[in-house]
Each structure stands twice: as C-alpha cells, then as structure tokens.
N, C-alpha and C positions, 0 to 999 in steps of 0.2 A: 405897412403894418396892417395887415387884417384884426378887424374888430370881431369877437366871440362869436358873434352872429353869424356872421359872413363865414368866419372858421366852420363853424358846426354846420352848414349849409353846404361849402365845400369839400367836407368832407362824407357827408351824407351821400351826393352827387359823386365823389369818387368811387363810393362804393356801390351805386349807383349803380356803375360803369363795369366795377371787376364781376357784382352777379348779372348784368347782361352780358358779358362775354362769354360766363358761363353756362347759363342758361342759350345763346348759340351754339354753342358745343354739344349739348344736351341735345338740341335741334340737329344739331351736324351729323350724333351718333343713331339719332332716328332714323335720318335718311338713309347713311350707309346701310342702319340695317333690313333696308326695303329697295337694297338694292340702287338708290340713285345719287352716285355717286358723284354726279355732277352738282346736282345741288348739294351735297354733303358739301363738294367743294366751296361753293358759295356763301355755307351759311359758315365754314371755317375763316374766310378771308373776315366773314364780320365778326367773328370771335375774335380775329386778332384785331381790328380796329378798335374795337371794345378795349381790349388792354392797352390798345394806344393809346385814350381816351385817358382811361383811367390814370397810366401813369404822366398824363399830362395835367390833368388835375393834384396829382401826388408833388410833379416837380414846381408847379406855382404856389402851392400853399407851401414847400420849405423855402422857394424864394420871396413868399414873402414874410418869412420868419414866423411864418403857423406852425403848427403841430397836426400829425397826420395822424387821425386815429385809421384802423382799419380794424371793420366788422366781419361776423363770421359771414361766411355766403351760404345762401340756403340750398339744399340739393335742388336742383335744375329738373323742370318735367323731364322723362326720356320717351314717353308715348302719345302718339298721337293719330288720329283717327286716319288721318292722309296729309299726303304734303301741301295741298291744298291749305289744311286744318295749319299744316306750319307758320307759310308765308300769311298766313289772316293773320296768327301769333307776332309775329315779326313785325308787322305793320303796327298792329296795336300796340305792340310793345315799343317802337320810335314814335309813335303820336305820345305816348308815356313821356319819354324821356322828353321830348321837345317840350312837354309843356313843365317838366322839373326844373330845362333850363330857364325859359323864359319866365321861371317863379324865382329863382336868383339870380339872373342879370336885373328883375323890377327891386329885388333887396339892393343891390349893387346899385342901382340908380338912386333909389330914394337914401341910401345911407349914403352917397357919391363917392363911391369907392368907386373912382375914373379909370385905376389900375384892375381891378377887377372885371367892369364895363369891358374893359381892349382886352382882356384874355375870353372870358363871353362868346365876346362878338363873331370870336372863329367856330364856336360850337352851335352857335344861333344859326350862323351860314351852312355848317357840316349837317343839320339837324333836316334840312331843305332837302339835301343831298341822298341823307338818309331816309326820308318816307322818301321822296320820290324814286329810291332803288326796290325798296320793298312794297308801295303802290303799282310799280309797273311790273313785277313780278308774280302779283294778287292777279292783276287784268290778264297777264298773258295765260296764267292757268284758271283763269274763267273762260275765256275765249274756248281754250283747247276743251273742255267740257268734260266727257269720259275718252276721248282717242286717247289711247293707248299709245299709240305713235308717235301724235303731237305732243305725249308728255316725256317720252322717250326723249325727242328733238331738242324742248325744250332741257332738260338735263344735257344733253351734251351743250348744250347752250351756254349752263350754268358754268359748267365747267371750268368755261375759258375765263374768270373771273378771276383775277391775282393782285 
C-alpha cells in the first residue's frame, strides 16, 4: 500500500515520463525536418522508452493499489537552433530526470517503502544508461565541429539505434 506521499510523488514522476516522451518526439520532428533522419531515428527510440517508463510507473502504482492521476502534457519545443542544440537538450533533460528519481527513491527510503526502493532501483540503473547515451552523443557532435560529412556519418550512425 503506497502512502499519499509516495502516491503523489509517483505519479508526478509518471507524468514526468509521458511529457519526456513527448517532448522527444518534438526533438524527433525537428530533426526530420532538417533533414536528419538518423537521428530523428534515435531521438524516436527514446520517445518510446519514455512511454515505457511511464507505463511502468502507471502499472506499479495500480499494483500497488494507488490511484493514477494523469496530468495534461505541455506542447513540446519543435525548434531549435541545431542538433547540436538538441542532444545539449537531451542530456540536460536526463541529468533532470535522474535527479527526480533519486529525490523519490530518498522519500521511499526514509518512509521504508522497501517495495518502492526494488522498483526505483531499475530506473536509478536505467538513469546511468540514459545520460551516458545522451553524454556520448553531445561528445561525438562536438568532436565533429562544423564537417558537414562527419555529421552526415554520424546521422547514419544514429540511425541504426532500435
């Protein structure tokens, strides 16, 4: 049984999750429309992890007999200066959520909600996963600078992300 706290905290954090998806999507339709459609690709696979996310926070608070509010989602940027400008977005925006989580897994410990703690613990680890896809993504299109080519490459790169 989740306590009020914990409830309103997880479901803050699910919705957390459905406006990063979307705001992804926003980033996805960026890039297509500048042509790079590799990374379009890549910023789509994180859109849907995002709703994985999300409905993963949806199906543990009806398991544990919560109540799932869901709030509206705010329209998503759709422009931005370069994709450069995107993946800096991307990054900042999982250092965000990382530290959302790690501000309710510390409610979950100090109230010892142990059941809460072991669900956490998967998105504390997923959270690692996630700046380090979106850090090494920032570095490679700093590396590349203005080539034109190398950002080319890197897009068919992205591509292959599924």
């Amino acid at each position: 049984m989740l306590s009020s706290k914990i409830q309103d905290l997880l479901n803050a954090q699910l919705n957390r999750e459905y406006s990063s998806s979307y705001a992804y999507l926003g980033m996805a339709a960026y890039a297509e429309s500048v042509s790079l459609v590799g990374f379009a690709q890549w910023l789509r696979v994180q859109h849907r992890e995002e709703l994985e996310h999300a409905l993963k926070f949806y199906d543990y608070i009806n398991a544990q007999n919560g109540r799932v509010i869901l709030d509206a989602i705010a329209k998503p940027r759709s422009d931005y200066g370069s994709i450069v400008e995107v993946f800096q977005k991307v990054l900042e925006h999982e250092q965000a959520i990382t530290r959302s989580i790690h501000e309710l897994y510390a409610v979950a410990e100090a109230d010892k909600d142990y059941a809460t703690k072991t669900f956490l613990a998967w998105f504390v680890s997923e959270q690692v996963e996630e700046e380090g896809a979106a850090r090494l993504m920032v570095d490679k299109l700093a590396m590349i600078g203005d080539s034109k080519g190398s950002l080319l490459y890197l897009d068919k790169e992205a591509k292959k992300r599924d």
